[in-house]
N, C-alpha and C positions, 0 to 999 in steps of 0.2 A: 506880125510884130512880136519880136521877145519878151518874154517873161520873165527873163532873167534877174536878177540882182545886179547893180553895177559889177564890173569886175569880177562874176562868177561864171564859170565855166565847168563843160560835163566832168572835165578832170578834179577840177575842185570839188564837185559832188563826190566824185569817187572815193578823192584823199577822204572824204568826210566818212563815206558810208565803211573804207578799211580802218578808218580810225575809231565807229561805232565797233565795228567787228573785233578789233583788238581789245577793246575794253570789255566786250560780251566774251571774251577768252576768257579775261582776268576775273571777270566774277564763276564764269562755268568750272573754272579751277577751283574757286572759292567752296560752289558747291558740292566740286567734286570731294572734299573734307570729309573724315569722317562722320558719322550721323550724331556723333556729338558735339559737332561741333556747330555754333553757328556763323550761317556767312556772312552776315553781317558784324559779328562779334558782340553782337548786344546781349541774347541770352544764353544760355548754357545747352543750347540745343533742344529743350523743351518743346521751343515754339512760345513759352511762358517769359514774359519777367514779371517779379517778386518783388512787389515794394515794402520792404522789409520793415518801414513803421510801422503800415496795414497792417501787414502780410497780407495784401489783393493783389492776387495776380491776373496781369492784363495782359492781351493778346503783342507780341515783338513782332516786327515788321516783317521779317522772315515766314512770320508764321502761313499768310496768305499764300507767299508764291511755295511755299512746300506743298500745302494742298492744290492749288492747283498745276504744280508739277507733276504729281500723284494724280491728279484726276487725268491727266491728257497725255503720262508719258508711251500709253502705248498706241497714241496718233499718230500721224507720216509726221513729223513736222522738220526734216531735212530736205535741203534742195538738192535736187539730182542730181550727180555729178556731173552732166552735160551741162547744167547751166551754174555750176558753183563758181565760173574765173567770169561769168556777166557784168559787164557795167555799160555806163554811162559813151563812156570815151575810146572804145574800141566796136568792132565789127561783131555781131552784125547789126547794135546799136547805131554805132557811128553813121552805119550805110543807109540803115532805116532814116536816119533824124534828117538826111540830104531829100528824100523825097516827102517825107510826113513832120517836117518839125512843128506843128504846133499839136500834134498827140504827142511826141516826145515831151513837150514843153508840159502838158499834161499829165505824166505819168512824173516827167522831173519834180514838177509843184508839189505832186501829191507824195513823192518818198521824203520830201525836205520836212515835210510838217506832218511826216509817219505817225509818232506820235500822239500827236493834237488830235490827229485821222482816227485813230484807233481809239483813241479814249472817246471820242463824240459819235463811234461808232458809221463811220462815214468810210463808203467800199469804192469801188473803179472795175470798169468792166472794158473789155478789149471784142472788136466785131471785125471778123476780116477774112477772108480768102486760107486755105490751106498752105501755111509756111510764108506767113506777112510779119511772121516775129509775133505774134500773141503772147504766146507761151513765154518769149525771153523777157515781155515789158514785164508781163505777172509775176517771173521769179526776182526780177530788179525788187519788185514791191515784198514781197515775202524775203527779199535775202534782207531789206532795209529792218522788216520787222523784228529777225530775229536781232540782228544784229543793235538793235534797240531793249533786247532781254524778253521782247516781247513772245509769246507764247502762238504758233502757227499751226496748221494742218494743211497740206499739202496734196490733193487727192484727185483724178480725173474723175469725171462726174456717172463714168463706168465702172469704174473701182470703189469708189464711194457708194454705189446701189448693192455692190457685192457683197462688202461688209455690212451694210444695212438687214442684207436678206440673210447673211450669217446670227445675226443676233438675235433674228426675232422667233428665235426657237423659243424664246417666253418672251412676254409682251417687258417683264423685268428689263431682258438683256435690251432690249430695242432701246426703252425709256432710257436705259444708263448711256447707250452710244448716244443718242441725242441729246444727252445731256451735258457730253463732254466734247460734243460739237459745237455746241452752244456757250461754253464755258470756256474757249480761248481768244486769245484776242482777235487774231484771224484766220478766216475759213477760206483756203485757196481751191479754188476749183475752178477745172480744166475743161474744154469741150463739153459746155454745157449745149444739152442736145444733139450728142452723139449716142446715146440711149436710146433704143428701139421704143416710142411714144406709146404707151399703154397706160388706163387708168392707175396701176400700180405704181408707175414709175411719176406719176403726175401726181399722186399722192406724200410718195415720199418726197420728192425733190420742195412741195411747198413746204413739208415738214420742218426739212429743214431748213427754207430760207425763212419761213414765218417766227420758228424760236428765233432766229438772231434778229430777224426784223425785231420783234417784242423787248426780246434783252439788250439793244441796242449795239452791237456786235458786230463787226465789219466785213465785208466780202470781196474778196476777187477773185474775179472770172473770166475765161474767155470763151467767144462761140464762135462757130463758123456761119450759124445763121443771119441772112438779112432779118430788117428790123420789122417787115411784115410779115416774118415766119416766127418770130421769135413768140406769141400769144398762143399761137396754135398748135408750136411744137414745147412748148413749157407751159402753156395753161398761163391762162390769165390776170387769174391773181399772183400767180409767183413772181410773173414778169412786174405788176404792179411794186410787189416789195422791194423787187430787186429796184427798178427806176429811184425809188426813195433811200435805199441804202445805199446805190452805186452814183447815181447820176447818170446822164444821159450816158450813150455809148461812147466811145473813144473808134472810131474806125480805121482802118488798115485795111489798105490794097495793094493790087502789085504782084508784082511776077513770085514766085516761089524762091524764097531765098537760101532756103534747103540747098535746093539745085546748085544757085551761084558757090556756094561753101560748100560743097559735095566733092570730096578727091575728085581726079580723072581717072 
């Protein structure tokens, strides 16, 4: 059965989600300003407004997301050009929603109330076979994000151990990456459990699902593992966090759809 709204359809999701993205234009322009300027237009680019009877100056609404612009501009947080023209209403969505519509419906629920998602810190995670679309539901979810102004990280959970193992030439550089992991609204990550299983790699990976679990922080994931490999190939407490931040799996089967969309 549908989960739909009366009268809502995957097209209409889309109009909505290119009409968040045109308005995530018009402020990214705003930002682009110079630094004296603010985007908002409230204070003089301080970060400060000056209530001139005081004279106490209090923090301008701006001021939050310039620091945490600055904390996380130098994350992945772009979706890959492979999946930037992804929606709702074309292939290889469309193709998927005919054999799997109620993870569709799933994944639909959850980009409509992105927001609500992100601020209560509430993630979605995708389980399925090599080339079931994992990957395209997860950037739906991350392209919803940004396109809400929301701040993202993008990262395969191989490339993610890489940087990790780059930083911790002082235990400093490790804390700060983990800290600006931690500090945006979502953590996307790819082929969890494609990483060769060693106690190192089973440390980091809780690391980081454990700050976002504590900071309340959102997560999406996908893995190719079934659901009784997933404890003993991510270690058990990780899978725990994840169950509480993500909710149960979202699964995807099915032939390789690579293939079907593959020239001849």
């Amino acid at each position: 059965m549908s989960d739909e709204a009366p009268g809502e359809t995957p097209r209409a999701l889309d109009d909505e989600l290119r009409g968040l993205e045109d308005g995530r234009a018009q402020e990214l322009s705003l930002s682009a300003a110079p630094r004296s300027a603010c985007p908002l237009g409230i204070c003089d680019g301080s970060g400060f407004v000056i209530d001139e009877e005081s004279d106490v100056a209090a923090d301008c609404r701006c001021r939050a997301g310039r620091i945490a612009s600055a904390r996380t501009s130098t994350l992945e947080g772009r979706i890959p050009r492979r999946y930037q023209g992804v929606g709702f209403d074309r292939p290889p969505v469309s193709d998927i929603a005919r054999s799997a519509p109620d993870q569709i419906a799933s994944v639909r629920r959850y980009v409509r109330r992105i927001e609500e998602n992100l601020d209560r810190g509430r993630g979605l995670w995708l389980q399925g076979d090599v080339g079931t679309g994992k990957t395209t539901l997860a950037m739906l979810v991350s392209k919803a994000a940004l396109a809400a102004g929301r701040s993202v990280a993008i990262y395969s959970l191989p490339r993610l151990l890489n940087l990790l193992r780059e930083a911790m030439d002082s235990q400093e550089g490790k804390l700060d990456f983990l800290d600006r992991l931690t500090s945006i609204d979502l953590l996307h990550i790819d082929d969890l459990g494609a990483e060769y299983r060693t106690d190192w790699v089973l440390e980091q990976l809780y690391s980081i699902v454990n700050a976002r679990y504590e900071a309340q922080r959102a997560i999406v994931a996908t893995t190719n593992l079934m659901p009784d490999e997933l404890s003993e190939r991510l270690g058990a407490r990780t899978v725990s966090r994840l169950v509480e931040i993500c909710g149960d799996l979202i699964p995807l089967f099915g032939a390789d759809k690579r293939r079907e969309f593959r020239p001849a």
